[in-house]
Biopython code that builds the backbone (N, CA, C, O; Angstrom):
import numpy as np
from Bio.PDB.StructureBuilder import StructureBuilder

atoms = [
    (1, "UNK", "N", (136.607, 199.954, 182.950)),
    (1, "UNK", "CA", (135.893, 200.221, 184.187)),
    (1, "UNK", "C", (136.508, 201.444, 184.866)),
    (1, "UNK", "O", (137.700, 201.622, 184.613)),
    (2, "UNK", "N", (136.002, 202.192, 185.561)),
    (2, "UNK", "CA", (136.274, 203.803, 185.892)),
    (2, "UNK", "C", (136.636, 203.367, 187.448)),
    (2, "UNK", "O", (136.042, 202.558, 188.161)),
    (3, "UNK", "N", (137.861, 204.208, 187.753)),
    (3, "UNK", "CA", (138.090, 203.881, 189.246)),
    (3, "UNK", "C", (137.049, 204.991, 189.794)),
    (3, "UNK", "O", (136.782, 205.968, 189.094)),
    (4, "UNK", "N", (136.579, 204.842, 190.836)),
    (4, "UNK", "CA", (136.059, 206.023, 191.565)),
    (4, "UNK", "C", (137.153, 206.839, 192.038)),
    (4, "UNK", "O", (138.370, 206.694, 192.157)),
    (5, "UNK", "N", (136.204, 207.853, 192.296)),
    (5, "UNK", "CA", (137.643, 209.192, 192.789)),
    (5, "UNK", "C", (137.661, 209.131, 194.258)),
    (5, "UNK", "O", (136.712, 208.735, 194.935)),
    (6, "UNK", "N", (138.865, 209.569, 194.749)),
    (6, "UNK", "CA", (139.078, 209.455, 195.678)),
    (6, "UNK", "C", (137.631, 210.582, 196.818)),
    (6, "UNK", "O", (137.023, 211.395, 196.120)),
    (7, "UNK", "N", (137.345, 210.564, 197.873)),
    (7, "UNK", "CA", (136.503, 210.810, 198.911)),
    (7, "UNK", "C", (137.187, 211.920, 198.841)),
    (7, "UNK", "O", (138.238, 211.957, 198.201)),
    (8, "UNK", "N", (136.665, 213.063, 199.529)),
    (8, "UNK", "CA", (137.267, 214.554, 199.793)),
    (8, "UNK", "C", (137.713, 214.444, 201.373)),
    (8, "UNK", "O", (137.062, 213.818, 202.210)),
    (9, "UNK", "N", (139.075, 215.241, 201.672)),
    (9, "UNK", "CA", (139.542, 215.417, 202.771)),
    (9, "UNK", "C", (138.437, 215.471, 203.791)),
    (9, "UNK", "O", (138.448, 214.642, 204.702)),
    (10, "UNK", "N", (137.676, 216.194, 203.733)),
    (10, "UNK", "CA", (136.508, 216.348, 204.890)),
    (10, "UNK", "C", (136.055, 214.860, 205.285)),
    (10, "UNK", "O", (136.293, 214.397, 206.400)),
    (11, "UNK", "N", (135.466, 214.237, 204.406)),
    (11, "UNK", "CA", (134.644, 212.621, 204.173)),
    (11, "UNK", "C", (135.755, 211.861, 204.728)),
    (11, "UNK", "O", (135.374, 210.899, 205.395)),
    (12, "UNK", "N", (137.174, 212.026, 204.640)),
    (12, "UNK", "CA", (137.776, 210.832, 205.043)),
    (12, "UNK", "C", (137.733, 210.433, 206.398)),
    (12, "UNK", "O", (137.167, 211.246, 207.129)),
    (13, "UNK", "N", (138.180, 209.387, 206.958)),
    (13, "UNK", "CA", (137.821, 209.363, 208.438)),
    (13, "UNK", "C", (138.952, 209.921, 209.177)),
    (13, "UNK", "O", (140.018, 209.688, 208.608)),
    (14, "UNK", "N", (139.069, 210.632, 210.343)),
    (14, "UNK", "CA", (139.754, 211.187, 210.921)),
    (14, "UNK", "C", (140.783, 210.465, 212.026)),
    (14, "UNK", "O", (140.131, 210.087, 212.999)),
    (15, "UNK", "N", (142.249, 210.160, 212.147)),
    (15, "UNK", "CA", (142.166, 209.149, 213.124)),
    (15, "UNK", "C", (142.753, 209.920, 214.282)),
    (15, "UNK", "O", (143.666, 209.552, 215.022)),
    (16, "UNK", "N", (142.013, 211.156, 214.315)),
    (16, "UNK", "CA", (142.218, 212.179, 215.859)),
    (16, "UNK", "C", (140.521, 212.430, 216.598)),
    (16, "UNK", "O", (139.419, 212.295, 216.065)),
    (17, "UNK", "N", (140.851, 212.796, 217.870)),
    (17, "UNK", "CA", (139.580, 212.843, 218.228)),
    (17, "UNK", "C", (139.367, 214.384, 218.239)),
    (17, "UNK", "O", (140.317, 214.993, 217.748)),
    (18, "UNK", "N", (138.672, 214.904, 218.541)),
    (18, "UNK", "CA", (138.595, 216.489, 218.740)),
    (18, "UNK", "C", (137.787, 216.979, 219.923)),
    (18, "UNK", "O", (136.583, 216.724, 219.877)),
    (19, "UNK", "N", (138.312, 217.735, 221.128)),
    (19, "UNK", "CA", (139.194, 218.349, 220.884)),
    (19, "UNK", "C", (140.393, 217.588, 221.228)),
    (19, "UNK", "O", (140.225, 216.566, 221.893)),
    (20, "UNK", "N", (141.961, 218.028, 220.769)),
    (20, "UNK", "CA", (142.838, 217.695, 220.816)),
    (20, "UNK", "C", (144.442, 218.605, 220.759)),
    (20, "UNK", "O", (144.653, 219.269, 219.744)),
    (21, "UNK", "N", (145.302, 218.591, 221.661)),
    (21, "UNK", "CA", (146.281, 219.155, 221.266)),
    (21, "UNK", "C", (147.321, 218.708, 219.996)),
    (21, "UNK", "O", (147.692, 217.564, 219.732)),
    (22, "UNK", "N", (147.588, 219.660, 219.464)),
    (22, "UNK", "CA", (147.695, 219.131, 218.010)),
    (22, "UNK", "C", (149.344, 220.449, 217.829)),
    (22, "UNK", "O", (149.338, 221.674, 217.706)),
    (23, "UNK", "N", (150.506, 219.475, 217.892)),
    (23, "UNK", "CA", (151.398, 220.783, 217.536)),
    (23, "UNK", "C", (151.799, 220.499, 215.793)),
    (23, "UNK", "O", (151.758, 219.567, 214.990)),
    (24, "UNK", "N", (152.189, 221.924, 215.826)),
    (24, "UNK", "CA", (152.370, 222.420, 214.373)),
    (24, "UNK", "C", (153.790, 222.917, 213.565)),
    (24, "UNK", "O", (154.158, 224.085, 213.440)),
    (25, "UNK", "N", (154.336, 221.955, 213.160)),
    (25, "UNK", "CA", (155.815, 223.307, 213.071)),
    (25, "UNK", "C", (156.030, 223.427, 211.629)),
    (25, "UNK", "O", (155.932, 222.665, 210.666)),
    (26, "UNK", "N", (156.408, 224.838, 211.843)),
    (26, "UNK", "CA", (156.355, 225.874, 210.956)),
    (26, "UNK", "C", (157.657, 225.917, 210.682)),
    (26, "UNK", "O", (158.312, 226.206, 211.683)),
    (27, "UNK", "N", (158.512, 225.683, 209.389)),
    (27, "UNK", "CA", (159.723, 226.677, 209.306)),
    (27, "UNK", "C", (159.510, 227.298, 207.705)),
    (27, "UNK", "O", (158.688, 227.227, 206.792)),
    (28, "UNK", "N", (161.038, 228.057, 208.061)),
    (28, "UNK", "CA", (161.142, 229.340, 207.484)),
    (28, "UNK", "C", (162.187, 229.712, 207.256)),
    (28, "UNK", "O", (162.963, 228.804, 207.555)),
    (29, "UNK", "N", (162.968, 230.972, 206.698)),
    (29, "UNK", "CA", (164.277, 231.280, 206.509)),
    (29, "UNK", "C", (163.982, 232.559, 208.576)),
    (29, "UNK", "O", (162.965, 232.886, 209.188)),
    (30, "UNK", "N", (165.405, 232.790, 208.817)),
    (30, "UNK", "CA", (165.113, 233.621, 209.620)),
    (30, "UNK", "C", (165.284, 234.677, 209.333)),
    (30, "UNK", "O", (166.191, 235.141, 208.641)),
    (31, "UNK", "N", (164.196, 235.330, 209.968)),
    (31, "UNK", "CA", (163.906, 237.288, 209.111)),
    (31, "UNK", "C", (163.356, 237.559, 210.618)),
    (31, "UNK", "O", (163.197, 236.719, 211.504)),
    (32, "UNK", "N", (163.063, 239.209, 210.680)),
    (32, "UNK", "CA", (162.738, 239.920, 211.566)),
    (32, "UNK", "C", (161.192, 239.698, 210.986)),
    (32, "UNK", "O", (160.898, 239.860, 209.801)),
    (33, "UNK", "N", (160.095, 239.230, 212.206)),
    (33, "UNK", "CA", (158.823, 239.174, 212.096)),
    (33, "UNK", "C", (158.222, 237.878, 211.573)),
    (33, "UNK", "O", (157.050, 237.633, 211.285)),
    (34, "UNK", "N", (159.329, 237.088, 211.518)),
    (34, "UNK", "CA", (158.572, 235.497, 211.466)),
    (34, "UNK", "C", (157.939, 235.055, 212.012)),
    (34, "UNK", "O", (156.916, 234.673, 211.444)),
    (35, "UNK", "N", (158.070, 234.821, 213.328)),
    (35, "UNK", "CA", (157.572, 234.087, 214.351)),
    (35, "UNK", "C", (156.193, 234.946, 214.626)),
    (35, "UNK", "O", (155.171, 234.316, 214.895)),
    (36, "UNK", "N", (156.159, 236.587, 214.549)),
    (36, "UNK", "CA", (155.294, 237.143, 214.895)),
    (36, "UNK", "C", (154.141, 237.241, 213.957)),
    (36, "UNK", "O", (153.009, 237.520, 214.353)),
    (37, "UNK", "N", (154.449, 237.001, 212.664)),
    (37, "UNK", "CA", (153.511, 236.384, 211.526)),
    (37, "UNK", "C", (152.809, 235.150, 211.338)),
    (37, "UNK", "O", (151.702, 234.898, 210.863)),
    (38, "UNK", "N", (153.811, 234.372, 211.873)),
    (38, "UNK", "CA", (153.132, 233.024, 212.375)),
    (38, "UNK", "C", (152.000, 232.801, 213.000)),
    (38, "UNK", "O", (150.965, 232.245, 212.633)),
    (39, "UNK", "N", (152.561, 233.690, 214.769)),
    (39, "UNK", "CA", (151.166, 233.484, 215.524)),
    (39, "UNK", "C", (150.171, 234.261, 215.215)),
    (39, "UNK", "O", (149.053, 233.974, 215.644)),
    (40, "UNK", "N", (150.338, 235.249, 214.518)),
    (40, "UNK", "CA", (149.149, 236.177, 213.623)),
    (40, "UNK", "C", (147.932, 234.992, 213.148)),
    (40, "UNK", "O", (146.728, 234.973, 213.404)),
    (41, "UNK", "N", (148.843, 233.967, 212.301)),
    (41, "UNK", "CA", (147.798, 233.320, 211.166)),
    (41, "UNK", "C", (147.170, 232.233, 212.396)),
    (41, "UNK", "O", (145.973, 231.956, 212.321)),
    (42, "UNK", "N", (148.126, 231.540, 213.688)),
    (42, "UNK", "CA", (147.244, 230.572, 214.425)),
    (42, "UNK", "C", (146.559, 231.027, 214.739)),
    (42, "UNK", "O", (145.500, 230.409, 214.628)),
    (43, "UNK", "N", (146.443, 232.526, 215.433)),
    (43, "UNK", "CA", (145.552, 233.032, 216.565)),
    (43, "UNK", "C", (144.560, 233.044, 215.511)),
    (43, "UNK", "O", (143.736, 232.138, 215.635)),
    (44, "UNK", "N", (144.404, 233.750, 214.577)),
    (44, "UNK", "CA", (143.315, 233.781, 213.578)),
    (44, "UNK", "C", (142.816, 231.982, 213.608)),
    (44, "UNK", "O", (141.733, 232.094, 214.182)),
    (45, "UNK", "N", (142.879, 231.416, 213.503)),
    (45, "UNK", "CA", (142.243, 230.176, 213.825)),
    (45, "UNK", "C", (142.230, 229.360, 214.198)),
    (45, "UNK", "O", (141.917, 228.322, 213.615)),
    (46, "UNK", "N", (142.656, 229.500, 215.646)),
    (46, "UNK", "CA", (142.715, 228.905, 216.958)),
    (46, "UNK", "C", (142.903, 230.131, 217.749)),
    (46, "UNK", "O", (143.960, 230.761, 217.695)),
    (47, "UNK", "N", (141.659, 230.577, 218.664)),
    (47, "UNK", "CA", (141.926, 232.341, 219.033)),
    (47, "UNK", "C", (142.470, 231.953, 220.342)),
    (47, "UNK", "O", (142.974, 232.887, 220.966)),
    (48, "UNK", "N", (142.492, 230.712, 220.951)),
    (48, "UNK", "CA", (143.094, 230.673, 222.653)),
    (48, "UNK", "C", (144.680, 229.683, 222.563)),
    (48, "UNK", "O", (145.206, 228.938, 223.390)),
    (49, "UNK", "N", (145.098, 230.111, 221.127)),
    (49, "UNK", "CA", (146.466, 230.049, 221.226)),
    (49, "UNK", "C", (147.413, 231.152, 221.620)),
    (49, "UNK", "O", (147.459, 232.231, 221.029)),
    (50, "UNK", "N", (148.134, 230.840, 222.603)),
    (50, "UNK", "CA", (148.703, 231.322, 223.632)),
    (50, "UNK", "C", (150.412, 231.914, 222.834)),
    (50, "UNK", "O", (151.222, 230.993, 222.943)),
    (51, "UNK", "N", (150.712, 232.516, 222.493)),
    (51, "UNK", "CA", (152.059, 233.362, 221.399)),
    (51, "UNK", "C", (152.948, 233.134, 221.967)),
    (51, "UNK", "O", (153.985, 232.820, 221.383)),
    (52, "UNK", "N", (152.862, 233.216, 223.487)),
    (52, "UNK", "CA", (153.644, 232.855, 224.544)),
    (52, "UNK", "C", (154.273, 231.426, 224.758)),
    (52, "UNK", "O", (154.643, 231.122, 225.892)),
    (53, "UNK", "N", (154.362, 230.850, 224.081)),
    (53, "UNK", "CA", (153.681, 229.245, 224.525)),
    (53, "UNK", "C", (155.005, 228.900, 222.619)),
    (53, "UNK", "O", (155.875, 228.029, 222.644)),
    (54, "UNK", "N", (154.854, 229.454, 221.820)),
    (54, "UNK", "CA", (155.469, 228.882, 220.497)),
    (54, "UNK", "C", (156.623, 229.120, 220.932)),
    (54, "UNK", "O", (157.107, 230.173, 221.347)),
    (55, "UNK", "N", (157.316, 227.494, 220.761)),
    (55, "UNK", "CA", (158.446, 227.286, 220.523)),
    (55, "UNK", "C", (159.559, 227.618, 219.628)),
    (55, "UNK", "O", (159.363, 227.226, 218.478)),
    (56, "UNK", "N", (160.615, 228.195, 219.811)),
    (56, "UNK", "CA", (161.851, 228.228, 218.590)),
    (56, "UNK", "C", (162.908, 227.658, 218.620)),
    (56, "UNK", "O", (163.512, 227.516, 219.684)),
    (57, "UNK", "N", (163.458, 227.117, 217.248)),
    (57, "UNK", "CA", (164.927, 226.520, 217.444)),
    (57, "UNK", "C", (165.353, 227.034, 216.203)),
    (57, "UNK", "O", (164.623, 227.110, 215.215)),
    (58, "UNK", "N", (166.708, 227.441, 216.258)),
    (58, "UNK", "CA", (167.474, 227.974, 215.151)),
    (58, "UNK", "C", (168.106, 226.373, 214.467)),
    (58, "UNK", "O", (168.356, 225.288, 214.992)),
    (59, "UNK", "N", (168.197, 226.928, 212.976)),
    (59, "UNK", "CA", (169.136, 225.619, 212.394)),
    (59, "UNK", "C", (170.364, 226.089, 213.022)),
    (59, "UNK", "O", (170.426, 227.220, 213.503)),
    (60, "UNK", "N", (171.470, 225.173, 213.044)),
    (60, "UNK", "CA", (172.742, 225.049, 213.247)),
    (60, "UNK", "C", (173.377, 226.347, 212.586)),
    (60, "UNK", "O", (174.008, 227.088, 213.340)),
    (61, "UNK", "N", (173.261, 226.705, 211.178)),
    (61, "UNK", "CA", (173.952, 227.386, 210.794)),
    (61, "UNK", "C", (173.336, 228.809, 211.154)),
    (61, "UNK", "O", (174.196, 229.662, 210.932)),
    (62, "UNK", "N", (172.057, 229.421, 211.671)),
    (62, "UNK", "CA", (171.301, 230.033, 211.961)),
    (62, "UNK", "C", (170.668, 230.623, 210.820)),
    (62, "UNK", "O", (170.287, 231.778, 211.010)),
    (63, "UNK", "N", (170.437, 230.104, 209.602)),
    (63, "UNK", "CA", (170.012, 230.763, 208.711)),
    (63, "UNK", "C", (168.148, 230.185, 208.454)),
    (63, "UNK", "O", (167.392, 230.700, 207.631)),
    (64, "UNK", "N", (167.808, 229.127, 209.321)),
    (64, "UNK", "CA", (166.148, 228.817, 209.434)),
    (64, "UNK", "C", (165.846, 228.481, 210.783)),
    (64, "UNK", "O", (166.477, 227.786, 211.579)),
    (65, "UNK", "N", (164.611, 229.186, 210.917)),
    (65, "UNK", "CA", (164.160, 228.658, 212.027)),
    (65, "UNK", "C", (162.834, 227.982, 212.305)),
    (65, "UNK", "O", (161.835, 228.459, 211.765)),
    (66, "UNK", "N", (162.709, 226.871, 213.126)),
    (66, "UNK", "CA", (161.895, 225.861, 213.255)),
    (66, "UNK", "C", (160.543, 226.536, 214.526)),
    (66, "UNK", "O", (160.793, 227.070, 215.607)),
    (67, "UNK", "N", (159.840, 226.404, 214.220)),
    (67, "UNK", "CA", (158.519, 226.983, 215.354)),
    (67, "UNK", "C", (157.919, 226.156, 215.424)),
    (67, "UNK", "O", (157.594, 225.636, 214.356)),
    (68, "UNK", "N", (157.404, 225.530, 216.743)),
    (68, "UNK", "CA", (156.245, 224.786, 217.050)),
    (68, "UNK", "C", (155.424, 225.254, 217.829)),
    (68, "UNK", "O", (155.607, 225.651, 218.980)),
    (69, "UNK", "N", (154.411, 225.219, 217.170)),
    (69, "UNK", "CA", (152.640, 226.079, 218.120)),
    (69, "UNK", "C", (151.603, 224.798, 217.803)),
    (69, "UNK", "O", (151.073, 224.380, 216.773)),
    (70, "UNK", "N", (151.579, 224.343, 219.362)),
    (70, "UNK", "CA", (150.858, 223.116, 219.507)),
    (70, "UNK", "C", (149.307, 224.049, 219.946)),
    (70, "UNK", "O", (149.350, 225.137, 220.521)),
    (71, "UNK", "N", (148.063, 223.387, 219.553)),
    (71, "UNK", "CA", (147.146, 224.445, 219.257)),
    (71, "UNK", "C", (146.081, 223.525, 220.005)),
    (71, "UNK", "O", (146.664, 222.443, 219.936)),
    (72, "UNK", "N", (144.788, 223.253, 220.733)),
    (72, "UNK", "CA", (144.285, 223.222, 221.034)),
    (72, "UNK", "C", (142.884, 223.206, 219.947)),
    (72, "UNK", "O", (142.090, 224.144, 220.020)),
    (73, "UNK", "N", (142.610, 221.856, 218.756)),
    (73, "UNK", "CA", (142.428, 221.623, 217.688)),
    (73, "UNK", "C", (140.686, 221.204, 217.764)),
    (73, "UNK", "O", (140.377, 220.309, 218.550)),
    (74, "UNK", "N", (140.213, 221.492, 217.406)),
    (74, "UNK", "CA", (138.864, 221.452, 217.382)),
    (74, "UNK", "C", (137.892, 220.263, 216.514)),
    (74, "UNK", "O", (137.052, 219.396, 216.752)),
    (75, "UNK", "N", (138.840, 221.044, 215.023)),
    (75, "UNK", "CA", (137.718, 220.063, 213.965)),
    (75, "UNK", "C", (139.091, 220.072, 212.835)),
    (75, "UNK", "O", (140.024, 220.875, 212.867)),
    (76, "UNK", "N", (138.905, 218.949, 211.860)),
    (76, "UNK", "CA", (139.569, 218.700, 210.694)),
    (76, "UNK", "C", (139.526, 220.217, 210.041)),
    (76, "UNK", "O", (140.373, 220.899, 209.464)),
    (77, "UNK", "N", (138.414, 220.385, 210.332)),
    (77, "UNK", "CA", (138.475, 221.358, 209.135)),
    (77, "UNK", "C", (139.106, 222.810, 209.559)),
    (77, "UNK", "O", (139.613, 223.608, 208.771)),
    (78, "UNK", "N", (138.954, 222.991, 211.080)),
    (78, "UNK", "CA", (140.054, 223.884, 211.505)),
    (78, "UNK", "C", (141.612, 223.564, 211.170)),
    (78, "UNK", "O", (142.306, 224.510, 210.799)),
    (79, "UNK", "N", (142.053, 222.582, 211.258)),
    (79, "UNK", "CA", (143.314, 222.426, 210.707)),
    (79, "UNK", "C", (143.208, 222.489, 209.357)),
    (79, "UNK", "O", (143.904, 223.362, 208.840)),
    (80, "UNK", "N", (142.590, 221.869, 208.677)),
    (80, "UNK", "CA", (143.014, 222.436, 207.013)),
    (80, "UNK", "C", (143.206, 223.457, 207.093)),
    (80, "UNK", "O", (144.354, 223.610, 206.677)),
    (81, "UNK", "N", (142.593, 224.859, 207.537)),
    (81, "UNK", "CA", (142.111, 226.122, 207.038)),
    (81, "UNK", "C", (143.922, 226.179, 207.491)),
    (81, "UNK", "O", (144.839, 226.148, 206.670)),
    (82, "UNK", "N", (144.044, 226.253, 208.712)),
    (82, "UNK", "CA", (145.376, 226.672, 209.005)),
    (82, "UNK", "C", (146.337, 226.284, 208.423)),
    (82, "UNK", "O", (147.199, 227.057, 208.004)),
    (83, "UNK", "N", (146.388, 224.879, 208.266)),
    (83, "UNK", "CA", (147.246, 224.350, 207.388)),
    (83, "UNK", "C", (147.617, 225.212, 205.878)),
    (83, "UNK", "O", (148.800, 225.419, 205.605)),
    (84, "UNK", "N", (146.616, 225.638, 205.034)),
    (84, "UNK", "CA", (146.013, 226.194, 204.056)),
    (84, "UNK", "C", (147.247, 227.654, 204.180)),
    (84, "UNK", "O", (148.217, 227.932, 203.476)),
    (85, "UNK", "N", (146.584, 228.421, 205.541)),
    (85, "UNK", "CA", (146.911, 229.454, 205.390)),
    (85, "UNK", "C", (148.477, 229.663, 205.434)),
    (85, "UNK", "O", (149.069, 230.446, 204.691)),
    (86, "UNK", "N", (149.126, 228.810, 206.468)),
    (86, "UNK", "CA", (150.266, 228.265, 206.902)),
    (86, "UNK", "C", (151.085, 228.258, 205.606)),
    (86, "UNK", "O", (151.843, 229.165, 205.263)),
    (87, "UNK", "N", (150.870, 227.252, 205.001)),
    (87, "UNK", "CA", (151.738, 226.855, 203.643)),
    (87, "UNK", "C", (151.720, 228.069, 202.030)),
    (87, "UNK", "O", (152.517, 228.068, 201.091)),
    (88, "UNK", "N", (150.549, 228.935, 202.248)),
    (88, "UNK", "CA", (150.578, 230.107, 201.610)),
    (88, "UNK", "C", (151.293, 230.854, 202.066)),
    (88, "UNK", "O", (151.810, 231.429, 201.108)),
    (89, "UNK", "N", (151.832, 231.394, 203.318)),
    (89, "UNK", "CA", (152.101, 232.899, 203.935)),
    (89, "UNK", "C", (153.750, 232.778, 203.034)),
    (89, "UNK", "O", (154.460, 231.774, 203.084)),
    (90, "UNK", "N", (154.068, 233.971, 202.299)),
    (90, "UNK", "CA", (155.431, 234.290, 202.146)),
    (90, "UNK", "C", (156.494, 233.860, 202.783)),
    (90, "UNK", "O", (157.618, 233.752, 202.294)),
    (91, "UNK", "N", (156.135, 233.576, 204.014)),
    (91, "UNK", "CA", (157.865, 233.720, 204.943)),
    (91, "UNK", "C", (157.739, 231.990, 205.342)),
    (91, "UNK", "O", (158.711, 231.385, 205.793)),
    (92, "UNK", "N", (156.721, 231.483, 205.159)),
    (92, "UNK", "CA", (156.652, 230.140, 205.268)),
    (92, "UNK", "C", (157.667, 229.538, 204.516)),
    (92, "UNK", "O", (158.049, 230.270, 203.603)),
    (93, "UNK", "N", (158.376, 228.189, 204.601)),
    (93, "UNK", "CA", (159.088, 227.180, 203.587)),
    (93, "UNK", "C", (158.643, 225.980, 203.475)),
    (93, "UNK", "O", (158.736, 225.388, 202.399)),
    (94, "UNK", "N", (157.854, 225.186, 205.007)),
    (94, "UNK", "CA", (157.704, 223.971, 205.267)),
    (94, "UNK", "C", (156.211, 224.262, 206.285)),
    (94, "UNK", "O", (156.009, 225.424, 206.636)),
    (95, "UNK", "N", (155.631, 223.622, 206.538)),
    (95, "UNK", "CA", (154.588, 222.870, 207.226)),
    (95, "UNK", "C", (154.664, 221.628, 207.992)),
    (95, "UNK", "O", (154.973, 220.922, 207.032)),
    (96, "UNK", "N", (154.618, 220.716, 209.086)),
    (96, "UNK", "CA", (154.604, 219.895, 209.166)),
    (96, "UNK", "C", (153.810, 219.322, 209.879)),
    (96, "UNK", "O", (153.831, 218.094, 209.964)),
]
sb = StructureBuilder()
sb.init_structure("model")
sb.init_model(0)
sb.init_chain("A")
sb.init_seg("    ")
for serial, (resi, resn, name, xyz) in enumerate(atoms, 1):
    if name == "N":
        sb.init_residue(resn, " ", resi, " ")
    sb.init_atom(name, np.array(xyz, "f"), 0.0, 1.0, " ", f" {name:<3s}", serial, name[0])
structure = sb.get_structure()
């Protein structure tokens, strides 16, 4: 007997409402232009995220740093995309 396949991310049920503030953290190794690459990819999809507004914390040893850009979240499928783009970008390490 064949299991069915699992439902696609979109189809599953969502257990957020939308709209919603929704934070995001990003880390990374620390380099010159992280953080400013970062809010590059939110603003691209979430445009009334505020650059001003992302949080930073250095690791202890200062060699990564942690960013949180809580975003003002619309639809599932706006977060995938970001998510998506997030976990591709070069200077990325983690998503969470």
């Amino acid at each position: 007997m064949d299991t069915p396949a699992p439902a696609p991310v979109a189809a599953q049920v969502s257990l957020l409402e939308f709209p919603c503030a929704f934070p995001l953290k990003i880390m990374g190794r620390t380099r010159e232009g992280f953080a400013q690459a970062v809010a590059e990819v939110v603003i691209r999809h979430a445009p009334d995220f505020d650059a001003a507004t992302l949080e930073m914390r250095s690791s202890s040893a200062g060699n990564y740093l942690s960013l949180t850009a809580t975003i003002n979240a619309t639809s599932r499928e706006q977060l995938d995309a970001l998510y998506r783009e997030l976990v591709a970008h070069p200077m990325v390490a983690m998503v969470l």
